[in-house]
DRENDODREN-705817 format. One line per 3 residues: number of its first residue (from 1); their letters; for each residue x, y, z of N, C-alpha, C. Coordinates in steps of 0.2 Angstrom, whole numbers. Example, Ala and Ser with C-alpha at 12.3 -4.5 7.8 and 13.67 -1.06 7.14 Angstrom:
% DRENDODREN-705817
1) AS) 66,-28,39,62,-22,39,66,-16,39 | 64,-11,35,68,-5,36,64,0,39
This chain:
% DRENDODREN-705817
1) XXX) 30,133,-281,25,132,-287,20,137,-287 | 20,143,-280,15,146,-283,8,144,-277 | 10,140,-275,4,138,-271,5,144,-265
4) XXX) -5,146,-263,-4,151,-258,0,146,-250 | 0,152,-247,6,147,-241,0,145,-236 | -5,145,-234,-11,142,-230,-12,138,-233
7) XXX) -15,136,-239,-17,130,-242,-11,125,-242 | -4,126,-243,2,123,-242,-2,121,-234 | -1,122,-229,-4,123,-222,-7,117,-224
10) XXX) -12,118,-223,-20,112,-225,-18,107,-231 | -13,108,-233,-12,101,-239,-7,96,-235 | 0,102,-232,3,97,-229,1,93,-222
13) XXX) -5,97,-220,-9,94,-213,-10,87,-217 | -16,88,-222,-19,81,-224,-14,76,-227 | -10,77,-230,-4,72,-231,1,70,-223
16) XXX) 1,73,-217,5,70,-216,0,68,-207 | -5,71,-208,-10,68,-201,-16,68,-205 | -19,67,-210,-24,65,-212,-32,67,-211
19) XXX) -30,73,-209,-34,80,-207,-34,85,-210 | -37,90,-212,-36,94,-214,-37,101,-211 | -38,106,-209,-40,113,-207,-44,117,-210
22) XXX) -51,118,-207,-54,123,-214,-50,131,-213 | -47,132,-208,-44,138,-209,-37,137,-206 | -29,140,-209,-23,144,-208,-21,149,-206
25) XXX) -20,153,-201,-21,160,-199,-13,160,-198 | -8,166,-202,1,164,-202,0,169,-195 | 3,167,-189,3,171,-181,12,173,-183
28) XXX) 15,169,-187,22,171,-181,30,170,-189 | 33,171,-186,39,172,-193,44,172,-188 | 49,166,-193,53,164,-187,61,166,-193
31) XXX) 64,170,-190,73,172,-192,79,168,-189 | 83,168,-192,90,165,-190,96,166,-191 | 98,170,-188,105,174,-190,101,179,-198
34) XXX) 96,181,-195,92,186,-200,90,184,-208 | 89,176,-207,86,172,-211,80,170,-210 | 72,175,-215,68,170,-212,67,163,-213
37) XXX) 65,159,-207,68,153,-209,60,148,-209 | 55,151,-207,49,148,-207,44,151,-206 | 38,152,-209,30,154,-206,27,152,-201
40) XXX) 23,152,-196,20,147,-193,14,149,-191 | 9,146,-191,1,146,-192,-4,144,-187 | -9,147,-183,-12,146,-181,-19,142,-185
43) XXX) -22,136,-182,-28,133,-185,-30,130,-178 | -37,129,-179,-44,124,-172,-41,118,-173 | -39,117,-168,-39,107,-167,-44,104,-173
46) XXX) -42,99,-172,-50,96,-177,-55,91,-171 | -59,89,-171,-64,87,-166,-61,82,-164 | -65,79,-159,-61,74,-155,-63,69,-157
49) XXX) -66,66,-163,-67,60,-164,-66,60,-172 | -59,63,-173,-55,63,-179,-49,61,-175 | -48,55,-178,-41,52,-177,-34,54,-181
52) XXX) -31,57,-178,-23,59,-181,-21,52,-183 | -16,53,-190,-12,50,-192,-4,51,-191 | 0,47,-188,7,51,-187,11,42,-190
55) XXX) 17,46,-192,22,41,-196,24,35,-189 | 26,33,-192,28,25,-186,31,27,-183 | 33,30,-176,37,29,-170,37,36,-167
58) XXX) 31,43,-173,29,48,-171,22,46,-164 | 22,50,-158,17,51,-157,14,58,-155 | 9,61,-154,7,66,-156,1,66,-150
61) XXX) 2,74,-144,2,76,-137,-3,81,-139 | -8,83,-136,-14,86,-135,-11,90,-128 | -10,96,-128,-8,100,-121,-10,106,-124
64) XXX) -8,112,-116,-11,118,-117,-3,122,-117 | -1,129,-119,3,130,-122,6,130,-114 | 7,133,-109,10,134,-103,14,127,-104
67) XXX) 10,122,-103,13,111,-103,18,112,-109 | 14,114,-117,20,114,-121,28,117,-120 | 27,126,-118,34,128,-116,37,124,-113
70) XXX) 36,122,-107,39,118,-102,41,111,-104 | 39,108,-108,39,101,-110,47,100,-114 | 49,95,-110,58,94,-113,58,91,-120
73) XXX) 54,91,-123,53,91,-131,53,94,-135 | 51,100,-132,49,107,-135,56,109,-138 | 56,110,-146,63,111,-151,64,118,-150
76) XXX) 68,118,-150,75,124,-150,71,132,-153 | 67,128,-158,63,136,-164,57,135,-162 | 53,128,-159,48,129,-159,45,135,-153
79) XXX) 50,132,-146,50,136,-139,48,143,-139 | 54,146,-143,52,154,-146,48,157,-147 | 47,151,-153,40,154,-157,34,156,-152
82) XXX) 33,148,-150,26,147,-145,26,154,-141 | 31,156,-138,32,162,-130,30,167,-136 | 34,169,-142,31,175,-144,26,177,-146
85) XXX) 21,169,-153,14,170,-150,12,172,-144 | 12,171,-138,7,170,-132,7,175,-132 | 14,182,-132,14,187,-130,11,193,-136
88) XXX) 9,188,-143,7,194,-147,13,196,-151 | 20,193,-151,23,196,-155,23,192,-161 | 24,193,-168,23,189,-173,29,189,-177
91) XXX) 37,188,-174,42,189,-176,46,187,-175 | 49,182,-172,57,179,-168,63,180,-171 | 66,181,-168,75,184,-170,78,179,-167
94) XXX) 82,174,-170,86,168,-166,95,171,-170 | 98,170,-166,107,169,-170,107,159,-171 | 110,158,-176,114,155,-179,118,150,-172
C-alpha cells in the first residue's frame, strides 16, 4: 500500500506487543535461494516498566545476542541474520 517500511516496523510492533518504537533502523536483508525474503530492523528495547503484549501461548525472552545465537529457539533465518548483524554485515544468502 505504499506504506514506508519503518513505519510498517512501528505499526506492526504496536499491533502485535502493544508498543511501539520511536525509531526502526533496517541492519540486515535476508535472501533465499536469491530471493529477498525479508528486512530486518534494529530499534531500543522500550523501558522496563512497559509491559509486552504477546498472543496466548507466545512468550517473549529478554537476553543479550551471544544467549540468543546459542538458544535452541533461535529459527533457522533468524540465527544468520543475528551472526551477520553482530559482524556488520547487512546481507544473508541462505539456499532453499
Amino acid at each position: 500500500d505504499g506504506e514506508d517500511p519503518a513505519a510498517t516496523v512501528r505499526r506492526e510492533c504496536q499491533e502485535e506487543l502493544g508498543w511501539q518504537p520511536m525509531e526502526a533502523q533496517r541492519v540486515c536483508d535476508l535472501y533465499v535461494g536469491g530471493v529477498l525474503i525479508a528486512w530486518f530492523y534494529l530499534a531500543r528495547a522500550p523501558q522496563v516498566d512497559i509491559t509486552l503484549r504477546f498472543e496466548e501461548g507466545i512468550q517473549g525472552l529478554w537476553m543479550g545476542v551471544e544467549e540468543a545465537l546459542a538458544h535452541e529457539k533461535m529459527s533457522s533465518w533468524h540465527r544468520p541474520v543475528l551472526a551477520a548483524w553482530q559482524r556488520g554485515q547487512k546481507q544473508v544468502y541462505l539456499e532453499r
